[in-house]
Each structure stands twice: as structure tokens, then as C-alpha cells.
Backbone as a chain_set.jsonl record, in Angstrom:
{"seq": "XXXXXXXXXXXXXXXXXXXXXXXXXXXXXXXXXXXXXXXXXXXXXXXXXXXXXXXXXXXXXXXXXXXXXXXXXXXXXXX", "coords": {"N": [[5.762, 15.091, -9.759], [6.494, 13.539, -6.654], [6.387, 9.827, -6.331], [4.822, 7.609, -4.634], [4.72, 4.2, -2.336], [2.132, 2.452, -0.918], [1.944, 0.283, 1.762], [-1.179, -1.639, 2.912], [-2.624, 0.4, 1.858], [-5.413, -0.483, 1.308], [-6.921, -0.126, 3.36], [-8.581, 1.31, 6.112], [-6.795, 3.695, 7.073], [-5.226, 4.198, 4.949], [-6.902, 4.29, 2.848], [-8.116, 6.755, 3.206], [-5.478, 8.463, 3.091], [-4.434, 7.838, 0.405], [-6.658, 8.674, -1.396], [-6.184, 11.355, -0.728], [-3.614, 11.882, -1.458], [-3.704, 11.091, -4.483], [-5.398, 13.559, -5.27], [-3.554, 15.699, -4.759], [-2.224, 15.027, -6.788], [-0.044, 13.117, -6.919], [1.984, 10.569, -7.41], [0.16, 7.194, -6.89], [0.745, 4.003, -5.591], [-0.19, 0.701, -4.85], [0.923, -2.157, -1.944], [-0.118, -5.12, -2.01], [-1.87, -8.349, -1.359], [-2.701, -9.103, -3.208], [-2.509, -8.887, -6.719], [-3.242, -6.325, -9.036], [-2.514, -4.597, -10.96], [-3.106, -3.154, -13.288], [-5.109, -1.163, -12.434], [-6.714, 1.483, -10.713], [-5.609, 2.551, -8.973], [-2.423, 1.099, -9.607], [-1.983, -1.721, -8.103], [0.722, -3.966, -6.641], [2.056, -7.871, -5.643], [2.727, -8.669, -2.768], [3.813, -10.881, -1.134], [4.077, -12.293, 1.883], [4.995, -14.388, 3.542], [6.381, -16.217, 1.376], [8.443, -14.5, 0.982], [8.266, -12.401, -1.26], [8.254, -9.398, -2.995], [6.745, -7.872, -5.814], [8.705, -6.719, -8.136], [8.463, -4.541, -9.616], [6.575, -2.666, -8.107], [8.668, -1.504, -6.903], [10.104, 0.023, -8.453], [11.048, 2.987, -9.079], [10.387, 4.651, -7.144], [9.81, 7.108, -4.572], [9.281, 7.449, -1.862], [7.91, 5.337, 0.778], [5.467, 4.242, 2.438], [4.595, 2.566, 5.319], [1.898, 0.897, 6.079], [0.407, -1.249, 6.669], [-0.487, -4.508, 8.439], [-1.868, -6.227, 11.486], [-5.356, -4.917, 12.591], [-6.268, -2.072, 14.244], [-8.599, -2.707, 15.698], [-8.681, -5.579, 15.344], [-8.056, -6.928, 17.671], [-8.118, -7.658, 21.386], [-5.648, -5.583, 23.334], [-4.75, -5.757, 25.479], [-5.475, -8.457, 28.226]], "CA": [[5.434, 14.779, -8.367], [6.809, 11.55, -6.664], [5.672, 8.694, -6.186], [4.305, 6.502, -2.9], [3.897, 2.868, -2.166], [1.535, 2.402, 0.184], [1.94, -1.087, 1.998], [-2.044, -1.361, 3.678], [-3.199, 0.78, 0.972], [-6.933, 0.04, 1.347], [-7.274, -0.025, 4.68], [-9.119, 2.63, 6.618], [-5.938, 5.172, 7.115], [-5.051, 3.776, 3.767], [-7.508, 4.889, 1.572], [-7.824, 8.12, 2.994], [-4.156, 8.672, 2.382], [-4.487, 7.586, -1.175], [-7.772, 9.893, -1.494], [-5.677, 12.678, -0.324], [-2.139, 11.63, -2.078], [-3.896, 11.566, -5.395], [-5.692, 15.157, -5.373], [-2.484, 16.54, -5.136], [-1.366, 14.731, -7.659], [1.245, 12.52, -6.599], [1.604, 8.899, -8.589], [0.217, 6.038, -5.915], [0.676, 2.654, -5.679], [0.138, 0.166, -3.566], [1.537, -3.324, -2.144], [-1.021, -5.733, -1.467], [-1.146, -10.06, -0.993], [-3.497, -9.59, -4.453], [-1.999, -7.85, -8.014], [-3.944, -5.542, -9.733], [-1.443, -3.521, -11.228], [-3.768, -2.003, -14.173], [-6.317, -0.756, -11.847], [-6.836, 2.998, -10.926], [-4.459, 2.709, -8.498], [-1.836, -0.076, -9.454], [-1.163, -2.776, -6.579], [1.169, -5.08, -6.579], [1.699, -8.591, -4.569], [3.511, -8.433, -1.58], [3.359, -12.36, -0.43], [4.991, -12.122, 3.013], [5.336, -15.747, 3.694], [7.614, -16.307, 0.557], [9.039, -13.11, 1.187], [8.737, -12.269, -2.318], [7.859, -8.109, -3.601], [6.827, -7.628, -7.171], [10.048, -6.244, -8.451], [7.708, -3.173, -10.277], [6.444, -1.711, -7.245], [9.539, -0.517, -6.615], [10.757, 0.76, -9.701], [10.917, 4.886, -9.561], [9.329, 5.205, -5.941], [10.224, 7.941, -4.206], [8.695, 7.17, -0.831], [7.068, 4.125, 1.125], [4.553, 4.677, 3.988], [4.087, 1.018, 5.681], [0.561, 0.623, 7.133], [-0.246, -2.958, 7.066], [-0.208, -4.944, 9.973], [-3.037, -6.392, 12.512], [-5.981, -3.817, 12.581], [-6.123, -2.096, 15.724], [-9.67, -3.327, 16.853], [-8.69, -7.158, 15.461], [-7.692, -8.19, 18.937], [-7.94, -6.956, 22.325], [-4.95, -5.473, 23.462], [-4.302, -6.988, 26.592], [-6.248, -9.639, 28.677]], "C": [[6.042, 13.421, -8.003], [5.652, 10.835, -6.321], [5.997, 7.719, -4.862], [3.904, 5.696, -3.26], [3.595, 2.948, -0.542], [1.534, 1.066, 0.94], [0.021, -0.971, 2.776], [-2.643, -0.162, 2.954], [-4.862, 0.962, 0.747], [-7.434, -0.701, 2.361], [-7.743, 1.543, 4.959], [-8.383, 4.387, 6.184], [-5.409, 5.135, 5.54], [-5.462, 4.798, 2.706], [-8.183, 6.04, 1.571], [-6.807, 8.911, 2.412], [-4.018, 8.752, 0.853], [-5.035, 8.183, -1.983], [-6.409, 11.035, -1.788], [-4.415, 12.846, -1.183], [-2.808, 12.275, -3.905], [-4.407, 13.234, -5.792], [-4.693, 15.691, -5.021], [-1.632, 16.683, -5.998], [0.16, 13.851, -7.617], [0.843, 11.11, -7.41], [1.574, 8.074, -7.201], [0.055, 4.688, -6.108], [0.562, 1.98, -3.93], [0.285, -1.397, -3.438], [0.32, -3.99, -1.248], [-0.744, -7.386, -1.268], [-2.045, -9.863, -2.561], [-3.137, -8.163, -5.951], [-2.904, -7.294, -8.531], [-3.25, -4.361, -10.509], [-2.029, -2.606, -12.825], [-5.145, -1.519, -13.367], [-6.033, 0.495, -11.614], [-5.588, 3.283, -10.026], [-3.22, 1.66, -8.426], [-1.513, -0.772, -7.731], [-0.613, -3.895, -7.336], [1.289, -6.214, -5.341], [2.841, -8.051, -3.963], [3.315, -10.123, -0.793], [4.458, -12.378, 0.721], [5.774, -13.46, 3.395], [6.631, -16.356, 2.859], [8.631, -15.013, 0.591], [9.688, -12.243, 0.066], [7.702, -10.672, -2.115], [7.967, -8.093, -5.42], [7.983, -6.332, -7.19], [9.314, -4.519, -8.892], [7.53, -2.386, -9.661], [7.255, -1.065, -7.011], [9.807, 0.587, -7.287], [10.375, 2.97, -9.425], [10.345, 5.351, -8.348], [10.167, 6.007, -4.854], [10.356, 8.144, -2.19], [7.884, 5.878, -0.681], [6.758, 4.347, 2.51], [3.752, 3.104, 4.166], [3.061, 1.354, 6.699], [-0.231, -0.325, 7.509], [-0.092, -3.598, 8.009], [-1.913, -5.344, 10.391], [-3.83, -4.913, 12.609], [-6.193, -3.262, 14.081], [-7.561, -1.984, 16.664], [-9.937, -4.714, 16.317], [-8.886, -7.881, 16.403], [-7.883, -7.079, 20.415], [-6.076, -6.762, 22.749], [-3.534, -6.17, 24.54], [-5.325, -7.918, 27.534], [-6.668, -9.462, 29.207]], "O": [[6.116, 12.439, -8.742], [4.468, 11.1, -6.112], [7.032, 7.298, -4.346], [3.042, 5.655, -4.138], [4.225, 3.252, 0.471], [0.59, 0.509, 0.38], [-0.046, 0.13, 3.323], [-3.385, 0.417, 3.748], [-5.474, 1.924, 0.285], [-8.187, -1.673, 2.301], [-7.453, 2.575, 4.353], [-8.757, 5.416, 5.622], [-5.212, 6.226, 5.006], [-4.874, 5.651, 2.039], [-8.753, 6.513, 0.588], [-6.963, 9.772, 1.546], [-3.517, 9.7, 0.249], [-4.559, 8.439, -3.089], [-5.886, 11.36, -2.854], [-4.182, 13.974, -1.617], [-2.555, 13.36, -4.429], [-3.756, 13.953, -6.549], [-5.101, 16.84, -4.849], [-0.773, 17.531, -6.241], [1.186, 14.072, -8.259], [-0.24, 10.737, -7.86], [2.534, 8.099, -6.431], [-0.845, 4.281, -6.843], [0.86, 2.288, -2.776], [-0.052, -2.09, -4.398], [-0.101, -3.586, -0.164], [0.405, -7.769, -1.048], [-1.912, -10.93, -3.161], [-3.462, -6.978, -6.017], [-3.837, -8.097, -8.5], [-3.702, -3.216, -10.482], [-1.443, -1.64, -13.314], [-6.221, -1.613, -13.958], [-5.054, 0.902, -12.24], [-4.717, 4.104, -10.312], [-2.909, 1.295, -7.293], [-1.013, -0.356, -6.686], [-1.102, -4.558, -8.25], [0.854, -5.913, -4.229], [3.675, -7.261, -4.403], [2.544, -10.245, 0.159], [5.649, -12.476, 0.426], [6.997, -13.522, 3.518], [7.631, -16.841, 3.388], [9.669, -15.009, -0.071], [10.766, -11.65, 0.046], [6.712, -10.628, -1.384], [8.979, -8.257, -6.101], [8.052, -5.334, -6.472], [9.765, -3.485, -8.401], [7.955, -1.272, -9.969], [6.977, 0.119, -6.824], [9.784, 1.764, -6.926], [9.478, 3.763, -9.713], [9.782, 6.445, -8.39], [11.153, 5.485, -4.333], [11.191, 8.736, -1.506], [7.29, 5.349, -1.62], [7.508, 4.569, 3.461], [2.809, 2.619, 3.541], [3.218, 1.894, 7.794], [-1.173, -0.377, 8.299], [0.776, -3.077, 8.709], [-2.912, -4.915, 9.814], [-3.177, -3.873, 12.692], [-6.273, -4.057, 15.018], [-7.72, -1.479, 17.775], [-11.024, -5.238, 16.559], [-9.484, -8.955, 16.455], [-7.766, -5.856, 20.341], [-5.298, -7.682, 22.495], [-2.397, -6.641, 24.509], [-6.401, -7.757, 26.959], [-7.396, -10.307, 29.726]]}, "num_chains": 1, "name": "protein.A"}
């Protein structure tokens, strides 16, 4: 099966996705600002500011579904 990095990973749409990704059996990862990369679902960092990606996450990934970002009831939309 391939394999998905999830950017936003355990966020809402996130960690349904991830739910759902695994019971089919697919390998998931995901890119976070905090490593955990032996946990059930490896994450790696993602530090935006330095604009550095753990080199690993990448390695063998088949797909990347970016969902990180401002949540969309953080802020009002408009004024």
C-alpha cells in the first residue's frame, strides 16, 4: 500500500483521515512542529520558520495531503 504524509495530521479533518487511511491499511505519517517519529503514527518536525523538513518524512512517500494552516473558526473571516 503507499504511503501518506499528512501535514495537520491531528487536526480535526486530520485525524479522521488518518483513522480512515490506516483501516485500509495504508502506511501514515505525519509532519508536525513536534517529532515523535516512534509513535503509532510516526511524525516528524516540520519547523516552518527555519524552513527546515526532517529529511525521513519524506523518504518512500507516495503521496502528501497538506492540511495545516489557520483553523477555520481561529479568526473571523471578515470584519
Amino acid at each position: 500500500m503507499p504511503t501518506i504524509l499528512i501535514t495537520g495530521g491531528s487536526g480535526l479533518i486530520g485525524g479522521h483521515l488518518t483513522t480512515l487511511l490506516l483501516r485500509e491499511g495504508f502506511a501514515v505519517r505525519h509532519l508536525s512542529r513536534s517529532a515523535k517519529p516512534d509513535g503509532t503514527v510516526p511524525t516528524y518536525e516540520w519547523d516552518i520558520t527555519a524552513g527546515h523538513v526532517d529529511p525521513r518524512a519524506l523518504e518512500n512517500v507516495d503521496h502528501i495531503v497538506h492540511l495545516s494552516g489557520a483553523g477555520i473558526a481561529d479568526k473571523p473571516w471578515t470584519p
